[in-house]
mmCIF file of the N, C-alpha and C atoms, coordinates in Angstrom:
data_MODEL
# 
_entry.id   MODEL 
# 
loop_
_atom_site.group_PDB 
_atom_site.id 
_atom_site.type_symbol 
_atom_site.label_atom_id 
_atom_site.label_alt_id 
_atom_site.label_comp_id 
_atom_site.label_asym_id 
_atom_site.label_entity_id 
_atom_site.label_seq_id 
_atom_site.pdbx_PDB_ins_code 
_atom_site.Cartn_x 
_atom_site.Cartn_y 
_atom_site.Cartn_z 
_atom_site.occupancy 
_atom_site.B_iso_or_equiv 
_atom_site.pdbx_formal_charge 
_atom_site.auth_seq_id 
_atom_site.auth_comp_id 
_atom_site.auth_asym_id 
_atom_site.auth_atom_id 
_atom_site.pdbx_PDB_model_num 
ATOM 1   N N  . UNK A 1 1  ? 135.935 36.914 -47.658 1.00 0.00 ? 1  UNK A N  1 
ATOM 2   C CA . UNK A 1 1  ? 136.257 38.118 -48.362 1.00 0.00 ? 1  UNK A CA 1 
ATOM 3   C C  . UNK A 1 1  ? 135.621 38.009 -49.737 1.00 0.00 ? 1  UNK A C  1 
ATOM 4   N N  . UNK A 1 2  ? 135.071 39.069 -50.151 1.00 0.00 ? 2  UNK A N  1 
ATOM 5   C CA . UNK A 1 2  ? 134.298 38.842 -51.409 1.00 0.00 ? 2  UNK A CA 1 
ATOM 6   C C  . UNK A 1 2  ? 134.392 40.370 -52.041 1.00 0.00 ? 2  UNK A C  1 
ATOM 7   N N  . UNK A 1 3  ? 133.817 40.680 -53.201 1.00 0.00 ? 3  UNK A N  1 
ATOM 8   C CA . UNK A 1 3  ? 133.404 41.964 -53.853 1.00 0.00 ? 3  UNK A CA 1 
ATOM 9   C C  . UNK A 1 3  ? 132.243 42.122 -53.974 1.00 0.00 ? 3  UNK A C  1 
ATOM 10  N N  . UNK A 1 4  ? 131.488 43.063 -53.294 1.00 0.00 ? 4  UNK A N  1 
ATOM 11  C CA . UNK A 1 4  ? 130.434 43.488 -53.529 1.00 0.00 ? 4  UNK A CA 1 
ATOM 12  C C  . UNK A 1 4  ? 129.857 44.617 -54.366 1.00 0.00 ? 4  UNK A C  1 
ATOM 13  N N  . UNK A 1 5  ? 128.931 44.478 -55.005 1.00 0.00 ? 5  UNK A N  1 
ATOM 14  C CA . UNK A 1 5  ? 128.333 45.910 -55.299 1.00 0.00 ? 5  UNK A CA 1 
ATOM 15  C C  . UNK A 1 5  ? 127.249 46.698 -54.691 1.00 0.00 ? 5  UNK A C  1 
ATOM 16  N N  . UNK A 1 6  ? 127.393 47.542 -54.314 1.00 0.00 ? 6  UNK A N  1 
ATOM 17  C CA . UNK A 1 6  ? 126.987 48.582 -53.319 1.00 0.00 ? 6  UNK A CA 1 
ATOM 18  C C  . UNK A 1 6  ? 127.610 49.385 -52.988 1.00 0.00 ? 6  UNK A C  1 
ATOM 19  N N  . UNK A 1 7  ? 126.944 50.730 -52.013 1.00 0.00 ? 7  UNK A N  1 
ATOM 20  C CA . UNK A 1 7  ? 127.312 52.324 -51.237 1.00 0.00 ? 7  UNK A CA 1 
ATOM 21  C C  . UNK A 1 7  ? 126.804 53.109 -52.713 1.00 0.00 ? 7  UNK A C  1 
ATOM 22  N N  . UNK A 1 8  ? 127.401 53.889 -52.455 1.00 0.00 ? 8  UNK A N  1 
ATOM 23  C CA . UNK A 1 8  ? 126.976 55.167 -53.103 1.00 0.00 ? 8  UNK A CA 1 
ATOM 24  C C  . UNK A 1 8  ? 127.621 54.808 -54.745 1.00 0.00 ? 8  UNK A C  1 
ATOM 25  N N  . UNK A 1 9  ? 126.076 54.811 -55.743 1.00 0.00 ? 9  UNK A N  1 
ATOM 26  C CA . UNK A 1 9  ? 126.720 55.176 -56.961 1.00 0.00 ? 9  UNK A CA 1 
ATOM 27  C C  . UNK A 1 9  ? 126.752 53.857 -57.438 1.00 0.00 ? 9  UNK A C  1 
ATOM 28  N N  . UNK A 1 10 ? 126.693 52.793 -56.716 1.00 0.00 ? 10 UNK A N  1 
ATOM 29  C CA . UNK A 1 10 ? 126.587 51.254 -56.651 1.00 0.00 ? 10 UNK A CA 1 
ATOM 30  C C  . UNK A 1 10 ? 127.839 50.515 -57.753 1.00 0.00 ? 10 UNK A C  1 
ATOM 31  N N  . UNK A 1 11 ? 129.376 51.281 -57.036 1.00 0.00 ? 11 UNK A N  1 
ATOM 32  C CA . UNK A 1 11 ? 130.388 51.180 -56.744 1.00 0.00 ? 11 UNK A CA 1 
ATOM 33  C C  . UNK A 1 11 ? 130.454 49.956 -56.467 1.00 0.00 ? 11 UNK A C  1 
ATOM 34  N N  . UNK A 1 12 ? 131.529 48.650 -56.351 1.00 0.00 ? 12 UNK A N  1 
ATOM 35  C CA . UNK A 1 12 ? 132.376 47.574 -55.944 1.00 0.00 ? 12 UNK A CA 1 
ATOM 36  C C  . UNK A 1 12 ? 133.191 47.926 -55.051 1.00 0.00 ? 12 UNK A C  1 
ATOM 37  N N  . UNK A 1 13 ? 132.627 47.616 -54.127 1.00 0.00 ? 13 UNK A N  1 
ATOM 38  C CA . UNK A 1 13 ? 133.678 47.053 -53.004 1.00 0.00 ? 13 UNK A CA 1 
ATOM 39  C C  . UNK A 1 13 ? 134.305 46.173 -52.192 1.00 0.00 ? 13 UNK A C  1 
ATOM 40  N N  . UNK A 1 14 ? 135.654 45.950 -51.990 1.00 0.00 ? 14 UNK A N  1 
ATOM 41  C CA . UNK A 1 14 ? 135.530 44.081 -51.192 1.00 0.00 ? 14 UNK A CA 1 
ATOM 42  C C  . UNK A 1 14 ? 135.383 44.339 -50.182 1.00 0.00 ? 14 UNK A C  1 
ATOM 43  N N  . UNK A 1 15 ? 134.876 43.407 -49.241 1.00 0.00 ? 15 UNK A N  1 
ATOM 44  C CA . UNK A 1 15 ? 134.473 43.544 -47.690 1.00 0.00 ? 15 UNK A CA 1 
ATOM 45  C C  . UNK A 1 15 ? 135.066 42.020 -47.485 1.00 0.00 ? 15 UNK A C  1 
ATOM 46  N N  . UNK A 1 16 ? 135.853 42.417 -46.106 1.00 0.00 ? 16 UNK A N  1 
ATOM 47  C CA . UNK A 1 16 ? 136.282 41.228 -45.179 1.00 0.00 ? 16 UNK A CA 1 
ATOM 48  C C  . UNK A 1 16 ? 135.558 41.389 -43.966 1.00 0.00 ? 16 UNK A C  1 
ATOM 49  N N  . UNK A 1 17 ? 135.559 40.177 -43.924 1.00 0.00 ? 17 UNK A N  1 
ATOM 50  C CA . UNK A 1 17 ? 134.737 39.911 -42.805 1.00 0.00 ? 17 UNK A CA 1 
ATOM 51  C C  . UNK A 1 17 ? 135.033 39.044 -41.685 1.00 0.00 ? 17 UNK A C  1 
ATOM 52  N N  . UNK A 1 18 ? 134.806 38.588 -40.288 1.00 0.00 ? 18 UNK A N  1 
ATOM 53  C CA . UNK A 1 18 ? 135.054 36.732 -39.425 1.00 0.00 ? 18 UNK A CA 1 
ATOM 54  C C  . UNK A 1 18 ? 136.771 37.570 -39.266 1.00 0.00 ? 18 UNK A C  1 
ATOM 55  N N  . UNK A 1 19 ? 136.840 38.536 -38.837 1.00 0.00 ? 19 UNK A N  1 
ATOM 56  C CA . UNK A 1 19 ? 137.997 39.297 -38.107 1.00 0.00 ? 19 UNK A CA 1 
ATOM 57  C C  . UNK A 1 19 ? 137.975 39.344 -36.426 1.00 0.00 ? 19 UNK A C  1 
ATOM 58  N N  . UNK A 1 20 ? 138.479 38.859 -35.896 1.00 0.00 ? 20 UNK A N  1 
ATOM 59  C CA . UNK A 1 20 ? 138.108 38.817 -34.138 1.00 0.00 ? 20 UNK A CA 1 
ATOM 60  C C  . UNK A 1 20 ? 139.076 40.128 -33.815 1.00 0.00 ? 20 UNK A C  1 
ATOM 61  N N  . UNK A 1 21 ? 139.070 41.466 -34.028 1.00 0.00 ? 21 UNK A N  1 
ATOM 62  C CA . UNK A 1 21 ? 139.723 41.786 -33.431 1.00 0.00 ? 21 UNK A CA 1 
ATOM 63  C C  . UNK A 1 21 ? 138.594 43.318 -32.639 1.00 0.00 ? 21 UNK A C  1 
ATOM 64  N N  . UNK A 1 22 ? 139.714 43.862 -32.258 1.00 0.00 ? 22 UNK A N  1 
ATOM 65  C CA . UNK A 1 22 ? 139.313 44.954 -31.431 1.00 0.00 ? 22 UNK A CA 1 
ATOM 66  C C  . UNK A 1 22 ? 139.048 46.316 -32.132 1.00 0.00 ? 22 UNK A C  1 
ATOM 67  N N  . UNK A 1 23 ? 138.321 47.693 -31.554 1.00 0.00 ? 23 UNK A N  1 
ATOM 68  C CA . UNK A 1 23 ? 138.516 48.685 -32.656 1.00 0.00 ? 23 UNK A CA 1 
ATOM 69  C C  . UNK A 1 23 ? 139.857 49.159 -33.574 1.00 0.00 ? 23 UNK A C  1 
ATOM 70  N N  . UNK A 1 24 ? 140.428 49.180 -32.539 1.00 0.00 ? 24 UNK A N  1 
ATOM 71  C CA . UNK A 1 24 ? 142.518 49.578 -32.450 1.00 0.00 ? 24 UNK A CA 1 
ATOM 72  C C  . UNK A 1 24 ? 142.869 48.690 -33.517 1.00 0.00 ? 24 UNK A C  1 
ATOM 73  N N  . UNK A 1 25 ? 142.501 47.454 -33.566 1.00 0.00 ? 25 UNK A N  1 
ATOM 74  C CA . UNK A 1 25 ? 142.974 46.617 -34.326 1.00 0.00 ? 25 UNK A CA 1 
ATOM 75  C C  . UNK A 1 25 ? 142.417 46.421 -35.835 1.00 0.00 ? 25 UNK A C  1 
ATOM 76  N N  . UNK A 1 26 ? 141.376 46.686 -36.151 1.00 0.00 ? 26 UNK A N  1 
ATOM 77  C CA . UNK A 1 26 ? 140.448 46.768 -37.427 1.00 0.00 ? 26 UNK A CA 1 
ATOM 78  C C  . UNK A 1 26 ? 141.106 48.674 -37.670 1.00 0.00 ? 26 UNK A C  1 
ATOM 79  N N  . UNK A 1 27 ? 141.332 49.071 -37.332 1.00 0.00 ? 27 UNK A N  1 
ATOM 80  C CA . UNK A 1 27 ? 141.940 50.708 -37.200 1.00 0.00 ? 27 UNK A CA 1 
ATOM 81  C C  . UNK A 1 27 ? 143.376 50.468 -38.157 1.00 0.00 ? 27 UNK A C  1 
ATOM 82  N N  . UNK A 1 28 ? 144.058 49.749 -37.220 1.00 0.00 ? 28 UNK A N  1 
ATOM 83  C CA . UNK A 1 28 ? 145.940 49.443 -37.852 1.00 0.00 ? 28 UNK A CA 1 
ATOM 84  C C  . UNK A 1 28 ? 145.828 48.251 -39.142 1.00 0.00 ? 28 UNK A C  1 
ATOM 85  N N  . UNK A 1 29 ? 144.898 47.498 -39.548 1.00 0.00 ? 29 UNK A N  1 
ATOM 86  C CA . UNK A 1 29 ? 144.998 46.730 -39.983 1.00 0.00 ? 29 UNK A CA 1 
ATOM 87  C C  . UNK A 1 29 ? 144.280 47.293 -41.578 1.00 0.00 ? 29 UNK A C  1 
ATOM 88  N N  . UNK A 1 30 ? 143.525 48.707 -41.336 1.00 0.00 ? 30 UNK A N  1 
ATOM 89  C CA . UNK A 1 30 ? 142.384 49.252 -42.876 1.00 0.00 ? 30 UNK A CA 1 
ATOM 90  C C  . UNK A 1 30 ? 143.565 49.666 -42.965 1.00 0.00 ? 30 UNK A C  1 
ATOM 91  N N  . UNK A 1 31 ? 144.204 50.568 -42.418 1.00 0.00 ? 31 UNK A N  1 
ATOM 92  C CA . UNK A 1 31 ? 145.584 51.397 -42.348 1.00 0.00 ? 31 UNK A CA 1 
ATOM 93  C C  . UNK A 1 31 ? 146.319 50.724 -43.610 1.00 0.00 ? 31 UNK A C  1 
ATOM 94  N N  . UNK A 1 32 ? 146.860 49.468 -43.111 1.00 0.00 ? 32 UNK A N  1 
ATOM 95  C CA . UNK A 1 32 ? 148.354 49.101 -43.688 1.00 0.00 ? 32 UNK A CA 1 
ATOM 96  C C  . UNK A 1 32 ? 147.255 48.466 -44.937 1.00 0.00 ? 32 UNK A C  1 
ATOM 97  N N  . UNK A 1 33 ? 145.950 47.772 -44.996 1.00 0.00 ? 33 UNK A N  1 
ATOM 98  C CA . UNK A 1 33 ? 146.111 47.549 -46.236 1.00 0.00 ? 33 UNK A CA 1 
ATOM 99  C C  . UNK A 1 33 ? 145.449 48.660 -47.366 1.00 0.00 ? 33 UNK A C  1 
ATOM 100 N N  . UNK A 1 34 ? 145.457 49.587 -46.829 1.00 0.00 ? 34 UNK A N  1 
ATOM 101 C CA . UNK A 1 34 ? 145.020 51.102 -47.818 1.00 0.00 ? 34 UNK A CA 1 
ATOM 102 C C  . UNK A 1 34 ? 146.512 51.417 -48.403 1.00 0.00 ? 34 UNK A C  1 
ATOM 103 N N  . UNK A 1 35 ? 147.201 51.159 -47.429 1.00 0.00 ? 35 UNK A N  1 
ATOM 104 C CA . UNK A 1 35 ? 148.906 52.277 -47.668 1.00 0.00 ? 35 UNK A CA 1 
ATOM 105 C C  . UNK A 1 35 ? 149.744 51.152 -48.792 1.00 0.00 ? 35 UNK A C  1 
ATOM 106 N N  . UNK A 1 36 ? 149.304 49.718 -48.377 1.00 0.00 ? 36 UNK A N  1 
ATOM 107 C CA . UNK A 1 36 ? 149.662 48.865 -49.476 1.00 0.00 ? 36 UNK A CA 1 
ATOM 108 C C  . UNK A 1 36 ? 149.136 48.411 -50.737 1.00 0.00 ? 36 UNK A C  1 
ATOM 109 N N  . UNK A 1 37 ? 147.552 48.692 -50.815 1.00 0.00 ? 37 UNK A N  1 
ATOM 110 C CA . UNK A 1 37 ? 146.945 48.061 -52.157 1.00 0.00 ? 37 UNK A CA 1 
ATOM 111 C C  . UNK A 1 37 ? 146.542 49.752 -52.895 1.00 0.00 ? 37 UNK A C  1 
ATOM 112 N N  . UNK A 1 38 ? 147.068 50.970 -52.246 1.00 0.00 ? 38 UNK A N  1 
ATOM 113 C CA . UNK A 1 38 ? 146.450 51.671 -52.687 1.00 0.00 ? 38 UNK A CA 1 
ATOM 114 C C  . UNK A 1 38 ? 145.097 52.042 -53.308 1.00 0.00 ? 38 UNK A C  1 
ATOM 115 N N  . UNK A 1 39 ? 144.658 52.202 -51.938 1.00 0.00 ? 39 UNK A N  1 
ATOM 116 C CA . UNK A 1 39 ? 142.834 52.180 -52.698 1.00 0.00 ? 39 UNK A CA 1 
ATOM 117 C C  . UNK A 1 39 ? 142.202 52.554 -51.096 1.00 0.00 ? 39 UNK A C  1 
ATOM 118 N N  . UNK A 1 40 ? 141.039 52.906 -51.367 1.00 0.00 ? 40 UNK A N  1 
ATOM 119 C CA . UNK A 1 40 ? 140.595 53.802 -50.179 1.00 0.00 ? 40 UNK A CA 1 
ATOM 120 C C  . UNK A 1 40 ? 139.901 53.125 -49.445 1.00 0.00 ? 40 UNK A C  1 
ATOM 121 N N  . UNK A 1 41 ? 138.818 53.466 -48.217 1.00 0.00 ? 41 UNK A N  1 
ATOM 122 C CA . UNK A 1 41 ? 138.320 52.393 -47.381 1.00 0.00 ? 41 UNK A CA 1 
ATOM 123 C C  . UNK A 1 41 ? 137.734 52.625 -45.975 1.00 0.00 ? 41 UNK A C  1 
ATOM 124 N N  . UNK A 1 42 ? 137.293 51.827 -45.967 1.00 0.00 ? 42 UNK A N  1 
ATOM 125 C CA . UNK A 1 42 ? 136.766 51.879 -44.547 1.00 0.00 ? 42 UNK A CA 1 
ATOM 126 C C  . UNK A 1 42 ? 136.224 50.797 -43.306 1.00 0.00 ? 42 UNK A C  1 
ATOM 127 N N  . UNK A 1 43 ? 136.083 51.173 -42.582 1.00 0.00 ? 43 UNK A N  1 
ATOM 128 C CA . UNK A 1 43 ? 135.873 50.014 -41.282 1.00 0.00 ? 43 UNK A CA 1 
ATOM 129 C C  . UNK A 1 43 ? 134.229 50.391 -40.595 1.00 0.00 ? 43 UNK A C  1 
ATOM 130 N N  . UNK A 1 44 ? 133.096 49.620 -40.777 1.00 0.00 ? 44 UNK A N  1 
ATOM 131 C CA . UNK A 1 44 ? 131.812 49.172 -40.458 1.00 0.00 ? 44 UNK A CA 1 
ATOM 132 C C  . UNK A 1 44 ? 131.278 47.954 -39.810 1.00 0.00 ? 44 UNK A C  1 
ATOM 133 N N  . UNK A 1 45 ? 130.971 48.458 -38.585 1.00 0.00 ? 45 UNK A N  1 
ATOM 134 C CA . UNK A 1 45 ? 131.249 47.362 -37.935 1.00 0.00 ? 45 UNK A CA 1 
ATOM 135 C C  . UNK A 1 45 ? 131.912 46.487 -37.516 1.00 0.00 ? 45 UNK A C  1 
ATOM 136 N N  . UNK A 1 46 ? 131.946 45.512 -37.863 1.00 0.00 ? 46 UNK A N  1 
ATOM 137 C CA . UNK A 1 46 ? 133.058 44.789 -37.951 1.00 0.00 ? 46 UNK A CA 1 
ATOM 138 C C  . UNK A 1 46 ? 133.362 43.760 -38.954 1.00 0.00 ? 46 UNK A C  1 
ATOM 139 N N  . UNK A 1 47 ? 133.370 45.075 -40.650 1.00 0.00 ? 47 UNK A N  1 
ATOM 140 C CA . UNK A 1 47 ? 133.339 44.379 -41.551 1.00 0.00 ? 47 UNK A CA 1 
ATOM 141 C C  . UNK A 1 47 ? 134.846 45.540 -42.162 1.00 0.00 ? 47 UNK A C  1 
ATOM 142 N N  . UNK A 1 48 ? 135.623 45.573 -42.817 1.00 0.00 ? 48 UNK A N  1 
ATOM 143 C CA . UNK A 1 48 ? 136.188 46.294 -43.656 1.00 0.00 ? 48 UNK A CA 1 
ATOM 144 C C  . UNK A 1 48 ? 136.045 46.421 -45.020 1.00 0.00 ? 48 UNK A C  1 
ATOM 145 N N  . UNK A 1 49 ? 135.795 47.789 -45.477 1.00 0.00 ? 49 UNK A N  1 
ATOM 146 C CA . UNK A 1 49 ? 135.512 47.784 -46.808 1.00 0.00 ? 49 UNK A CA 1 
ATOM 147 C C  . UNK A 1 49 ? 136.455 48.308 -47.651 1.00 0.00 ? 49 UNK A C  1 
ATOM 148 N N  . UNK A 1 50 ? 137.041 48.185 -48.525 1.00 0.00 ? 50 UNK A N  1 
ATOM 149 C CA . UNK A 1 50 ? 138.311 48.620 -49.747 1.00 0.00 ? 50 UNK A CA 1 
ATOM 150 C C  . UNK A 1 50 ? 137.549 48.904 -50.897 1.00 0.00 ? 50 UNK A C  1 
ATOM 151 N N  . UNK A 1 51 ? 137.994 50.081 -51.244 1.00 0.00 ? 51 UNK A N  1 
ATOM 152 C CA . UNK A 1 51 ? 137.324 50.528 -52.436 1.00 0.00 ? 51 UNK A CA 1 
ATOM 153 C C  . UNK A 1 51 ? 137.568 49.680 -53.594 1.00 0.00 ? 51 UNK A C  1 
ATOM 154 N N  . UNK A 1 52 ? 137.070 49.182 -54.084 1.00 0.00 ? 52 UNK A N  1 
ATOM 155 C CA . UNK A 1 52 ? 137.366 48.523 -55.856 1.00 0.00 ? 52 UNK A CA 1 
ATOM 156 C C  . UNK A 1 52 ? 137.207 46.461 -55.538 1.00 0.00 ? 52 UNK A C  1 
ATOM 157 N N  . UNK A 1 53 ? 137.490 45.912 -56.865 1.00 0.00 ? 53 UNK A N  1 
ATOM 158 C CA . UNK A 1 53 ? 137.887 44.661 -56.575 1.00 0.00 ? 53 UNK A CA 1 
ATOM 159 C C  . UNK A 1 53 ? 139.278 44.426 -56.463 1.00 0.00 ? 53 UNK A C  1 
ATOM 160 N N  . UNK A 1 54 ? 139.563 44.268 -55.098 1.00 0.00 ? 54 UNK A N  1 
ATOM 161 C CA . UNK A 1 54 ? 141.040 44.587 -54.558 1.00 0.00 ? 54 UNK A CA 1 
ATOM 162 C C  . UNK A 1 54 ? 141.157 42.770 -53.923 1.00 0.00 ? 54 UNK A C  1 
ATOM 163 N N  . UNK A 1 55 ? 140.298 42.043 -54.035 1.00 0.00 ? 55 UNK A N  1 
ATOM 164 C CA . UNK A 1 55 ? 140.024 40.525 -53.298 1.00 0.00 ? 55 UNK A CA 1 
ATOM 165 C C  . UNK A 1 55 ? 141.671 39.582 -53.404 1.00 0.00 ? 55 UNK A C  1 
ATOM 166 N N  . UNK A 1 56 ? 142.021 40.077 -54.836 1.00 0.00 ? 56 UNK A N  1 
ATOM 167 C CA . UNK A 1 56 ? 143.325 39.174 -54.941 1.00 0.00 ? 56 UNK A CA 1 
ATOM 168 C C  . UNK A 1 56 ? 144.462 39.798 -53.821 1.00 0.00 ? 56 UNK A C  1 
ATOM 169 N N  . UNK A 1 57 ? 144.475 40.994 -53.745 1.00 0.00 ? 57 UNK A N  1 
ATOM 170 C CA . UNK A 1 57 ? 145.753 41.929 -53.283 1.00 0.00 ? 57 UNK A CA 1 
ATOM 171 C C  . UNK A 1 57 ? 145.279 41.979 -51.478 1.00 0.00 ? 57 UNK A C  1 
ATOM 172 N N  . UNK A 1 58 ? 144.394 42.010 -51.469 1.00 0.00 ? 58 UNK A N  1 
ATOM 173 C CA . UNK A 1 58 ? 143.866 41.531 -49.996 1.00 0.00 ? 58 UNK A CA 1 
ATOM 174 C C  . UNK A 1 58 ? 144.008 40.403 -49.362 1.00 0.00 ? 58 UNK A C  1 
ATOM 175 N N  . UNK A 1 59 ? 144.211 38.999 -50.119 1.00 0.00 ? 59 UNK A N  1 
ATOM 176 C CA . UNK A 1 59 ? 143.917 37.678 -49.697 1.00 0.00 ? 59 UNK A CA 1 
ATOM 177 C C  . UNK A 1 59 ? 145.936 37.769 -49.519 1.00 0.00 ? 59 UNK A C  1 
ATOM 178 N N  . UNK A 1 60 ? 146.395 38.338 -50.541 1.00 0.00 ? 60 UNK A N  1 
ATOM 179 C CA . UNK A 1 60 ? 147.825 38.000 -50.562 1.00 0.00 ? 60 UNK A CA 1 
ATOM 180 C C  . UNK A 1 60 ? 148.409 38.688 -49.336 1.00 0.00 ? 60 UNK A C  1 
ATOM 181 N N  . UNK A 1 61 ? 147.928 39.856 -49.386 1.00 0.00 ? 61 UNK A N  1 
ATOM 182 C CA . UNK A 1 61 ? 148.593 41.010 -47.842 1.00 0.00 ? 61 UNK A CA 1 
ATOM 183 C C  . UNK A 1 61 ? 148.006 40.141 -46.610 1.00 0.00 ? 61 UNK A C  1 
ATOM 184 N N  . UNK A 1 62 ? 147.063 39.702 -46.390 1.00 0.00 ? 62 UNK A N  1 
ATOM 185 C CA . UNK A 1 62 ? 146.279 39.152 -45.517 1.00 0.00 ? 62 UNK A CA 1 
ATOM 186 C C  . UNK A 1 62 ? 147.094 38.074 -44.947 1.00 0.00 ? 62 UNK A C  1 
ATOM 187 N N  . UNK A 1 63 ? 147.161 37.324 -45.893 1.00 0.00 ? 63 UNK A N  1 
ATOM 188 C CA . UNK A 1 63 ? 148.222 35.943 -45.884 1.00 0.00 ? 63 UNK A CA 1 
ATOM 189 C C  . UNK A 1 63 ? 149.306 36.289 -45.117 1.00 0.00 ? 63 UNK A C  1 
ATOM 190 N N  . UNK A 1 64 ? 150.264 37.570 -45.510 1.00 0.00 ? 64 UNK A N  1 
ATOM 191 C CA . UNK A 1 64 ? 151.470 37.928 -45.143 1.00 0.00 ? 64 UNK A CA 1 
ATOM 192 C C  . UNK A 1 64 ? 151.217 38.509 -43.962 1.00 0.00 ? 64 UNK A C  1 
ATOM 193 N N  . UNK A 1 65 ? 150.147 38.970 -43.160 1.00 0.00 ? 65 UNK A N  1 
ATOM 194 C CA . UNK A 1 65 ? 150.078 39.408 -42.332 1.00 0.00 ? 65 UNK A CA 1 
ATOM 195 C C  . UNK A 1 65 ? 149.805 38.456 -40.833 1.00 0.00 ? 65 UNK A C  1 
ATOM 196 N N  . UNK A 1 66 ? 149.594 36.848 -41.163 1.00 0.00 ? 66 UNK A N  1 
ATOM 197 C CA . UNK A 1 66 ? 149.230 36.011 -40.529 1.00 0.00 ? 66 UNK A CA 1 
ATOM 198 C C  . UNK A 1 66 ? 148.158 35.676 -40.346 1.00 0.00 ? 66 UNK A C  1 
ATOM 199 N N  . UNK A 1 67 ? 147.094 35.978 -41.142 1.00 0.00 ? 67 UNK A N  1 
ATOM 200 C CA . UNK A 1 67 ? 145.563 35.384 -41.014 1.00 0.00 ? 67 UNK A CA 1 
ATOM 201 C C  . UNK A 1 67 ? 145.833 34.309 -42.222 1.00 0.00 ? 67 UNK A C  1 
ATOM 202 N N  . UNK A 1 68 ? 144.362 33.655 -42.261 1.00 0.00 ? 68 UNK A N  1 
ATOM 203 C CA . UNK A 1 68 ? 144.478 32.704 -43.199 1.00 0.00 ? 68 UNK A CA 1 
ATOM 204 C C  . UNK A 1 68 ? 143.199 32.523 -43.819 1.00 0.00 ? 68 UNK A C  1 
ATOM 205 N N  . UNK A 1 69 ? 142.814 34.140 -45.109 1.00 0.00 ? 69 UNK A N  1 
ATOM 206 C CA . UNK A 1 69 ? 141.852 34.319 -45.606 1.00 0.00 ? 69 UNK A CA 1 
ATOM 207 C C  . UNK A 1 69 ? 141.496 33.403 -46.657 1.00 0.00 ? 69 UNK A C  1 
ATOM 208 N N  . UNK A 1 70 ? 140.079 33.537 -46.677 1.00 0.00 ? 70 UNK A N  1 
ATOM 209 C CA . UNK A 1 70 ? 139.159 32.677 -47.669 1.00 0.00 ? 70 UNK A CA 1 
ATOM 210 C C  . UNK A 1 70 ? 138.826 33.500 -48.933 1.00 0.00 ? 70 UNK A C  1 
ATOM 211 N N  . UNK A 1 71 ? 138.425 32.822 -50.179 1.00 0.00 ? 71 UNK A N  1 
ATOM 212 C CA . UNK A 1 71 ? 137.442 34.033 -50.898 1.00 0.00 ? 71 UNK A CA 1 
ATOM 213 C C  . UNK A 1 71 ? 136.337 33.562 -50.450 1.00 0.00 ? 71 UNK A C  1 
ATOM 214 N N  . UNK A 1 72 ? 135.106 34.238 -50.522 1.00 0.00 ? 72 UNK A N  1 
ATOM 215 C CA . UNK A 1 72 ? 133.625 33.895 -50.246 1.00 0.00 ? 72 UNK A CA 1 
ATOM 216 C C  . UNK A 1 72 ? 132.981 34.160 -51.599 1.00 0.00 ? 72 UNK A C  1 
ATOM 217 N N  . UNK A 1 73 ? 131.942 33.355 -51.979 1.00 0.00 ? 73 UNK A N  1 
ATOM 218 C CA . UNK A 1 73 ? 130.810 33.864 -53.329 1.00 0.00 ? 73 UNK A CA 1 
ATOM 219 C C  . UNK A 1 73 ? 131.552 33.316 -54.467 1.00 0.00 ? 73 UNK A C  1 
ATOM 220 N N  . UNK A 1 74 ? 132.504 32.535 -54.812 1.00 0.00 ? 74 UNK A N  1 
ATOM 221 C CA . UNK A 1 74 ? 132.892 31.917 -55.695 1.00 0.00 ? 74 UNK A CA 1 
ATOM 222 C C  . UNK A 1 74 ? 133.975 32.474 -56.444 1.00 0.00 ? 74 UNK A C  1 
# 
């Protein structure tokens, strides 16, 4: 999981990534962490993107959700 800069306007966004799941599942999972970190988003491929540097509030929801995220890029 990292913050990138890029999309439109060359905006920050964090992208997670090394997710094994299914569409349904990358679907329920942008869901709950949009409705919890408040911030907007989307699902590409099979990467998820959150609008802003959201990396701390992601790694923590992530955690609570039963994965066991990394930061990436330092």
């Amino acid at each position: 999981m990292q913050p990138t800069r890029g999309g439109k306007g060359g905006k920050t966004v964090t992208v997670i990534s090394g997710l094994d799941l299914d569409p349904a599942g990358f679907k329920s999972l942008l869901k709950k962490l949009k409705t919890r970190i408040g911030s907007g988003g989307t699902v590409k491929e099979e990467l998820i993107e959150l609008q802003g540097d959201q990396v701390d509030l992601a790694l923590e929801l992530l955690s609570k959700e039963g994965y066991r995220p990394k930061r990436a890029g330092g």
